[in-house]
C-alpha positions in Angstrom: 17.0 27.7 2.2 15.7 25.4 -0.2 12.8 26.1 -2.8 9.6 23.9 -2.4 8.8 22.5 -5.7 4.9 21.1 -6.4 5.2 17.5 -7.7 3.0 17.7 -10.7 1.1 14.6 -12.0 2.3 12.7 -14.7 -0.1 10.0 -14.8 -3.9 9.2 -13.8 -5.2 6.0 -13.6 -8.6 4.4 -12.9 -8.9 1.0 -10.5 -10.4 -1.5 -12.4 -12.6 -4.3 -11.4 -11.0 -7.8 -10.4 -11.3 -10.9 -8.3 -8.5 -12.9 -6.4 -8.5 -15.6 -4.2 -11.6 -17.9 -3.6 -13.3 -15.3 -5.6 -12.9 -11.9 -3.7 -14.0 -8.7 -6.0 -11.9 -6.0 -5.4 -10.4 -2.9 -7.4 -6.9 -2.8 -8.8 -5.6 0.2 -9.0 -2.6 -0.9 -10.6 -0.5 -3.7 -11.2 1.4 -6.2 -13.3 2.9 -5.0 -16.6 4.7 -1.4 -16.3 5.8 -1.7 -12.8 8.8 -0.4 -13.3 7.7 2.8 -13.4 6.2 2.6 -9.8 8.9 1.3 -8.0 9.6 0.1 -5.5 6.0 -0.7 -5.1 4.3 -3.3 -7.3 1.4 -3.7 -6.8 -2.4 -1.7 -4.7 -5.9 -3.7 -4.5 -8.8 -1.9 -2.8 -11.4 -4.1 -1.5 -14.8 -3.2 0.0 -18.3 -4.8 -0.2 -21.4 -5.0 2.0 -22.4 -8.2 0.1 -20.8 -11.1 2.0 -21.1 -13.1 -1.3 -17.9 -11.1 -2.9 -15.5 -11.5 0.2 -16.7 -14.8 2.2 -14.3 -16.7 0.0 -11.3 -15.0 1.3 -7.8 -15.7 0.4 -7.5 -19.5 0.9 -3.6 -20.7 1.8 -0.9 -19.6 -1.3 2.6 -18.5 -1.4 5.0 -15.8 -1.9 8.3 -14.9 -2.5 10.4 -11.6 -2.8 8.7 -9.0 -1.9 6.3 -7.7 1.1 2.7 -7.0 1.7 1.0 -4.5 3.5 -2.6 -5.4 4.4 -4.2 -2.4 5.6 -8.1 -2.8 7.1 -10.8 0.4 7.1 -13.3 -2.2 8.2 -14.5 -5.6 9.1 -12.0 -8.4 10.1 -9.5 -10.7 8.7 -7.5 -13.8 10.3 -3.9 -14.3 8.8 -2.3 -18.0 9.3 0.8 -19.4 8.1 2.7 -22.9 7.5 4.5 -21.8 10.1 1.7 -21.0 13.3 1.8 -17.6 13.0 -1.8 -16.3 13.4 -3.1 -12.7 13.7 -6.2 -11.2 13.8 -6.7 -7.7 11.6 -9.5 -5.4 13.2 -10.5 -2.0 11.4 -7.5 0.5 11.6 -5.1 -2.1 11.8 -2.1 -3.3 9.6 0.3 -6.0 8.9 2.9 -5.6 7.2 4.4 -9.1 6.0 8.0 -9.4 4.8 7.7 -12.5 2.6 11.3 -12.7 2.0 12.2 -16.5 1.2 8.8 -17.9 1.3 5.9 -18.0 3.1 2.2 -20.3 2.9 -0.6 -18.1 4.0 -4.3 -17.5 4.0 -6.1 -14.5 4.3 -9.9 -15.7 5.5 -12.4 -13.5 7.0 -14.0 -13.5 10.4 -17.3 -12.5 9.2 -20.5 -13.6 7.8 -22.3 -10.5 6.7 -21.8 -6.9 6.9 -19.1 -4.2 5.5 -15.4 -4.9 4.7 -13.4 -3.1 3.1 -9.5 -2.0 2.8 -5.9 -2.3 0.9 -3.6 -4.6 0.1 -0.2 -3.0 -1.2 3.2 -5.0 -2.3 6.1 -3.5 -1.8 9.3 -4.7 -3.9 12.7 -6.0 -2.0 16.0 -5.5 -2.9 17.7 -8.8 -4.0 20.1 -8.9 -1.2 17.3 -9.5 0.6 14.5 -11.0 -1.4 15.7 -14.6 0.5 15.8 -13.6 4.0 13.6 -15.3 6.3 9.6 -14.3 6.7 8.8 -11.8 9.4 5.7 -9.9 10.7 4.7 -6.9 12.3 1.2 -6.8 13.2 -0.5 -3.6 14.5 -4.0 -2.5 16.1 -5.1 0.5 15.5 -4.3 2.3 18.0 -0.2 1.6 16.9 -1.0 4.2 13.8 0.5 7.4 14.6 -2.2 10.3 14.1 -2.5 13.8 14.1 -4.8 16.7 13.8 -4.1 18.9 10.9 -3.6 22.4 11.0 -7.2 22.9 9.1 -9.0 21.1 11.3 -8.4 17.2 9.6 -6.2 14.0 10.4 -3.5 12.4 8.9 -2.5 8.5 10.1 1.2 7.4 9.5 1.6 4.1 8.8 5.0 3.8 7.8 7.7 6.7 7.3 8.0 10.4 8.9 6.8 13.3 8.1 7.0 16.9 9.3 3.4 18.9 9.1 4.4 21.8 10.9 3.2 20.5 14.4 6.8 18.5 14.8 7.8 15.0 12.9 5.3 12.3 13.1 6.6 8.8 12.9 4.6 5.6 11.8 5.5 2.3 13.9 6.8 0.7 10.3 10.5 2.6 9.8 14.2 1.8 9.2 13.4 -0.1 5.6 15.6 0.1 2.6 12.7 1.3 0.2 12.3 3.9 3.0 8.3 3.8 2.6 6.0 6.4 3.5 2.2 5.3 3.9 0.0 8.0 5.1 -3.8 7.8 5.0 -5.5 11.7 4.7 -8.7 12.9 6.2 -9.7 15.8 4.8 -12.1 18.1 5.6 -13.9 19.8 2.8 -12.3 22.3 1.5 -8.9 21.9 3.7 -5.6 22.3 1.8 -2.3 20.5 3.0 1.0 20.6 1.7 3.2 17.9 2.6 7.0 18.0 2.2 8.8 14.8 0.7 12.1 14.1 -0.4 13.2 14.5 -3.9 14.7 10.8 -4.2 11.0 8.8 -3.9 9.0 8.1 -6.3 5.3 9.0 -5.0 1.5 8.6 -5.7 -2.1 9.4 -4.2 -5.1 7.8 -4.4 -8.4 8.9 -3.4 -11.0 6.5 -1.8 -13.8 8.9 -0.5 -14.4 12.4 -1.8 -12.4 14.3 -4.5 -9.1 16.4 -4.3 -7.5 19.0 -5.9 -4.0 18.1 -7.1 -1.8 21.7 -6.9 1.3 20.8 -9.3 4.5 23.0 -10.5 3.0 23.6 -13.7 -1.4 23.1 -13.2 -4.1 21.9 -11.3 -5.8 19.1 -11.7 -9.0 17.3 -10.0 -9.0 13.5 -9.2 -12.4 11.7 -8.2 -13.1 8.2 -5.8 -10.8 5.3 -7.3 -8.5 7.8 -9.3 -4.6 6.9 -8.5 -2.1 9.3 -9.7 1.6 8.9 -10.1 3.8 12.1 -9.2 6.8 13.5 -10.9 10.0 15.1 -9.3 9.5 17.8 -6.7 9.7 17.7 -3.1 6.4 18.9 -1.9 2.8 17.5 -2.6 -0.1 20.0 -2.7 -4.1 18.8 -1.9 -7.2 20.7 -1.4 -10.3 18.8 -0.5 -13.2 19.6 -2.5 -16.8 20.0 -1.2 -17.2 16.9 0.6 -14.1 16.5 2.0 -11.8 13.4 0.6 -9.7 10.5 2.5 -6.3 10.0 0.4 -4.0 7.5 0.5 -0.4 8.8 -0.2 2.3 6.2 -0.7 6.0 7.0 -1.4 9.5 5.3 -1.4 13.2 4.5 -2.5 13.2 3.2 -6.1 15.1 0.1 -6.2 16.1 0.1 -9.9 16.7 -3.7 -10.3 14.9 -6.0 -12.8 11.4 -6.9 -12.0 10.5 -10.5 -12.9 7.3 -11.4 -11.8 5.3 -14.7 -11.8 2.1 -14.5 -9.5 3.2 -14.5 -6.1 6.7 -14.5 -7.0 8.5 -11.5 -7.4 12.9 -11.9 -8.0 15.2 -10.3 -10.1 15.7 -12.7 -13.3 13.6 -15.7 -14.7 16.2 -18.5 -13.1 15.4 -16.9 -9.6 11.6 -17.3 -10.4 12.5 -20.9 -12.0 13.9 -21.8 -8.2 10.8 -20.4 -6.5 8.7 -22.7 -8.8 11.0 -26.1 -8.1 10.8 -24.7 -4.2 7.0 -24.5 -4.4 6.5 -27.5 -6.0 9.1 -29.6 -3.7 7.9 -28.0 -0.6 11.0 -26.3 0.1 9.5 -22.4 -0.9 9.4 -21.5 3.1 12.1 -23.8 4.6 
């Protein structure tokens, strides 16, 4: 029988303050140089306002290349459209999960005036064998999220991956990837404790967006507020308690890739010639064809 090992944290970062698109504020909780040591994933934004003024703008048609993104809603609404026809409509609880692959031309535009929105955006890396295959989509509702109660009484939702909590393995509708991802969003209740097991070979992190949470590691514990991220070491089992007023947690795991990283914007390949081509693609309208 094998030994559960805590993961212990080995790295705590606070999302800073940014804008994107047609000026959208949001939080990056990390990003651009050092990504290496989160792989596969590059990139997490959290965004969330009540002032229409910081989201109206949206995310006005741009490209990618190389990677995918995972577009994750708590609330409002969002309309994606593509060069291509593709249109869907993200409600709260819902999730797309784009594989850019090739190319794609997209925008990203709210379907609201006023009021709360607020949610995630996370890029996940490809492996170059297939950083140029052709654009796909999966979009789900919420009600596609897998869910279930946990044993102290609060709720986890599996977006992507599986994961045994000792009612029987969960699955999320997003599976069968080569960064094998795991994206589960915790609802704790306060003072709840869960223990989740994951395999030693992915790399891992937590971030909490409501609350605070105790992290239990191998060798201490250690507290993390609202908008703290932090990246986990080896192990094979991750510890949380919630504190007083409960906490919601993202956790986010998967395969390491272990190839070059050469990033420019919204183009993510392996070596500068690859992101050279993307540019002369772009520019020649041939990015998506």
């Amino acid at each position: 029988m094998s030994t559960s090992v805590n993961r212990d944290l080995v790295e705590v970062l606070l999302g800073q303050a940014a804008s994107d698109g047609d000026g959208v504020k949001l939080k990056r909780v990390f990003g651009g140089s050092g990504a290496e040591r989160f792989d596969p994933f590059l990139m997490l934004d959290e965004f969330g306002s009540d002032e229409a003024a910081d989201y109206v703008g949206g995310f006005p048609s741009h490209p990618h290349r190389g990677f995918e993104t995972v577009t994750y809603m708590l609330e409002g609404r969002m309309l994606h459209e593509d060069h291509l026809g593709n249109r869907g409509l993200l409600e709260p609880g819902g999730v797309q999960w784009m594989t850019a692959g090739k190319g794609i031309i997209h925008s990203e535009m709210p379907q609201q005036a006023s009021g709360r929105m607020r949610g995630f955006q996370l890029w996940v890396n490809l492996p170059g064998a297939e950083k140029m295959q052709p654009a796909s989509y999966t979009d789900l509702p919420s009600s596609a999220i897998a869910e279930q109660r946990l044993s102290g009484g609060g709720l986890v939702r599996v977006i992507a991956g599986e994961i045994d909590l000792g009612k029987g393995s969960i699955s999320g509708p997003i599976t069968g990837k080569s960064t094998e991802p795991l994206y589960l969003d915790l609802h704790l209740l306060p003072g709840e404790r869960v223990e989740l097991p994951l395999s030693m070979h992915l790399n891992a992190m937590l971030y909490v967006y409501e609350g605070q949470v105790t992290h239990h590691g191998r060798e201490q514990d250690q507290l993390l507020d609202k908008s703290r991220l932090g990246r986990l070491g080896p192990g094979n089992r991750i510890a949380l308690s919630a504190e007083n007023e409960g906490a919601k947690v993202l956790v986010i795991a998967g395969k390491p890739l272990g190839e070059p990283i050469v990033q420019y914007g919204p183009f993510v390949m392996n070596s500068r010639d690859e992101i050279e081509q993307a540019l002369r693609d772009y520019r020649d309208g041939r990015l998506a064809s």
